[in-house]
N, C-alpha and C positions, 0 to 999 in steps of 0.2 A: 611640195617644193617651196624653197624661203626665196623669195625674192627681192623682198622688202630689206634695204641696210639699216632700217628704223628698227627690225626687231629687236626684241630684247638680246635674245642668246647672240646674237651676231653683234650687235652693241658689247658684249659684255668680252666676246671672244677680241673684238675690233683694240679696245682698252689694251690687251695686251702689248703691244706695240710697245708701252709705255712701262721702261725698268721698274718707277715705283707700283705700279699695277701688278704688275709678277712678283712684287717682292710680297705684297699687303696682301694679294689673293693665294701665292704659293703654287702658279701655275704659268705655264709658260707655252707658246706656240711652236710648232712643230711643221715646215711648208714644204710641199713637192712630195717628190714620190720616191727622190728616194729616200729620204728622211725619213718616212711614212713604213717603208720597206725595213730599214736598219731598225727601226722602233720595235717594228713587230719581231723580225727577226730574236733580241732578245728578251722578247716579251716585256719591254715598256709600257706601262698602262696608259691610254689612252682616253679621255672622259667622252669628248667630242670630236666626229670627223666632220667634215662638210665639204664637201666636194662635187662637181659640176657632173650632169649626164653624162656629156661624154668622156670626160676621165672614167666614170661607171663602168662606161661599155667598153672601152680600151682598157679596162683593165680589172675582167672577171675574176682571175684569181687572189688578186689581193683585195678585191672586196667583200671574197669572201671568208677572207682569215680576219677582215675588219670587223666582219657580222658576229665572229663570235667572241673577238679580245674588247671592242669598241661599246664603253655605255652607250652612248646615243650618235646614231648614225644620221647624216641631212644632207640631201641631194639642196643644192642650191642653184642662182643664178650666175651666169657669167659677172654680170654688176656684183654681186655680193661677194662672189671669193676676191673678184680686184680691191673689194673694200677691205679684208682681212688681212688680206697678204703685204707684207712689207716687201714685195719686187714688184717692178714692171710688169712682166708678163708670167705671173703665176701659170703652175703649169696643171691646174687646176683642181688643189685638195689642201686644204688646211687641216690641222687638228689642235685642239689643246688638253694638255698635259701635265700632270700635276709636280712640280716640283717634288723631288725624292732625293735623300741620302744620299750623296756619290758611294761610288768605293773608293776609300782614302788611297792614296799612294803609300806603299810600303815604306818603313825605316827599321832598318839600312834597305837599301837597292840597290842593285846592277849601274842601273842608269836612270837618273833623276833629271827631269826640268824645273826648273823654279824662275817662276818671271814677278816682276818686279815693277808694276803703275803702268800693265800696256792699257792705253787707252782706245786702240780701234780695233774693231770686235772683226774684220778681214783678217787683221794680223796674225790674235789669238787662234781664232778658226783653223788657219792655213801651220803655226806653229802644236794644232791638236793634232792633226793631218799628218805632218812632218812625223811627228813625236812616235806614232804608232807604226808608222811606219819603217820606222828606227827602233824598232823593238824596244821603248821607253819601258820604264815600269809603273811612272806616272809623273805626273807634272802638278803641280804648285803654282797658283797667283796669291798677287797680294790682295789684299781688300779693296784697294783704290783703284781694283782693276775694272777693264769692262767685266760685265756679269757673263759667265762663263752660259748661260741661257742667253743671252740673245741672241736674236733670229738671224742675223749675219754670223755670227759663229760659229753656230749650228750649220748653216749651210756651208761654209768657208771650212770645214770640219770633213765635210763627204761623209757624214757617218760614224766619224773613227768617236765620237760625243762619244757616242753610247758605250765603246770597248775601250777607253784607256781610264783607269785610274784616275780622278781628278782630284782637289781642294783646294779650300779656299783658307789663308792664312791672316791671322791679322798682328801678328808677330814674325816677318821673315826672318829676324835676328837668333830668333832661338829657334824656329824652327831650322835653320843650317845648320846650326851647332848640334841639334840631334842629331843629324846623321853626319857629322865633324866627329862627334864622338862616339862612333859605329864604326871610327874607320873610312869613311868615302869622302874624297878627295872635293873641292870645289874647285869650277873653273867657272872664270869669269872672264869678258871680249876686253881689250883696251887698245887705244893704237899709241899708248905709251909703253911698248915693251918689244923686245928682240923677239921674243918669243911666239914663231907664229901657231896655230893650231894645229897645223901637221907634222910638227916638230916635236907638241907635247906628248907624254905619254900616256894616253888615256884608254889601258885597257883593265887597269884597277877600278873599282866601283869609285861610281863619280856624279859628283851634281853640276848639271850644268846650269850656271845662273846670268841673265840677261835685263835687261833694263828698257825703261821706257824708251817708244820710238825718238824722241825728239831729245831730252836729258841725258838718258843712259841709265848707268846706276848711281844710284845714291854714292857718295864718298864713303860712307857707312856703312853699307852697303857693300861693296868694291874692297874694301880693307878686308873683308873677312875670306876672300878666295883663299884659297892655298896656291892656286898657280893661274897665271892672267898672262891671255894668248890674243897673237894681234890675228887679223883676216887680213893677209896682203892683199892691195889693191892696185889699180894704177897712180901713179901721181895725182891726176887732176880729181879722182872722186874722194871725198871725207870720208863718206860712212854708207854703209848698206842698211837694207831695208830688214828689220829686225828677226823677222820670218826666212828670210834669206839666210843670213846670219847662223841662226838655230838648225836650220835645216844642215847647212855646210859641217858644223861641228859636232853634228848626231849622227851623219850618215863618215865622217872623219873615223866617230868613235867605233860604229859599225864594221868599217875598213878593217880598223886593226884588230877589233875581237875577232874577225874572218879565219 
């Protein structure tokens, strides 16, 4: 067993934490069980597990689907997984993961997300979540986005990481207009318009495109919708929380294909 936070491998798993370390190594951390679960499930390679006794013994069947997907397996200390994990109370299993190829998101699509400089990785998470559950066919950030691997997104995600279509774009401009000239429609949020989102017609293949939490979209950005739908709210609130937002317009879009 490791119980030392000085060791090497657990120093080197610990760095993770840190965006330019995942970026420079190509390996990313993976925390909890279900994560752990969803991974194996589509067979995600796995390099390193390290996980506490009793996570072990609470949970024989999946250490043993670990023994035979997992390069190297490490019973550890209570102190050691608090020092890898980026939560409070770790629920007592870490692993790390080697960065891999997503699967691109199709062009044309049914139904597309494209987001645009979100910067907290809850957001993203919680808008992967949404997206899959909305039967997406895959979703788009920009470059400037949080790293679609961080460990809050991942977990903010439930899982859906692994099964939805992702990429990462560093031209959102032409990438719209790919699927602009495929035929699929963009909508983009504004509350400068009549138009609110259940009003539009969105049951033609469509992107739906969204903007940072606190900016929005670029004006550049914004120009390129085909059609721009407001979220009625009450008087006294401005704006909703962007996850909110994406959720409201994907399961809208859902409605209507019904």
């Amino acid at each position: 067993m490791l119980t030392s936070t000085q060791n090497p491998l657990i120093k080197q798993i610990k760095k993770l934490q840190n965006a330019k370390e995942r970026r420079e190594t190509q390996l990313f951390l993976l925390e909890g069980t279900h994560l752990i679960q969803e991974a194996c499930a589509v067979n995600y390679p796995l390099l390193t597990v390290c996980c506490t006794e009793i996570w072990q013994t609470n949970h024989p069947e999946l250490w043993s689907s670990l023994e035979e997907k997992c390069d190297r397996l490490e019973l550890v200390s209570d102190e050691v997984i608090r020092s890898i994990a980026t939560t409070v109370n770790p629920d007592g299993i870490v692993a790390r993961a080697p960065r891999m190829a997503l699967k691109k998101p199709p062009i044309p699509a049914n139904l597309t997300v494209v987001l645009s400089t979100i910067q907290d990785p809850g957001n993203l998470g919680t808008m992967i979540r949404a997206a899959a559950a909305a039967g997406v066919d895959g979703l788009w950030v920009s470059k400037d986005s949080v790293d679609l691997d961080n460990p809050k997104v991942l977990r903010a995600s439930a899982g859906q990481w692994f099964r939805l279509p992702m990429g990462v774009s560093d031209n959102l401009a032409e990438l719209i207009a790919s699927y602009q000239q495929q035929g699929v429609q963009v909508v983009s949020t504004t509350s400068q318009t009549k138009t609110s989102y259940w009003d539009a017609d969105l049951r033609s293949p469509t992107l739906i495109l969204l903007g940072n939490e606190g900016a929005g979209l670029s004006q550049d950005l914004a120009a390129l919708a085909d059609l721009q739908v407001k979220i009625p709210m009450a008087p006294a609130v401005e704006s909703l929380n962007v996850a909110t937002a994406a959720a409201l317009i994907l399961f809208e879009v859902r409605r209507q294909r019904s």
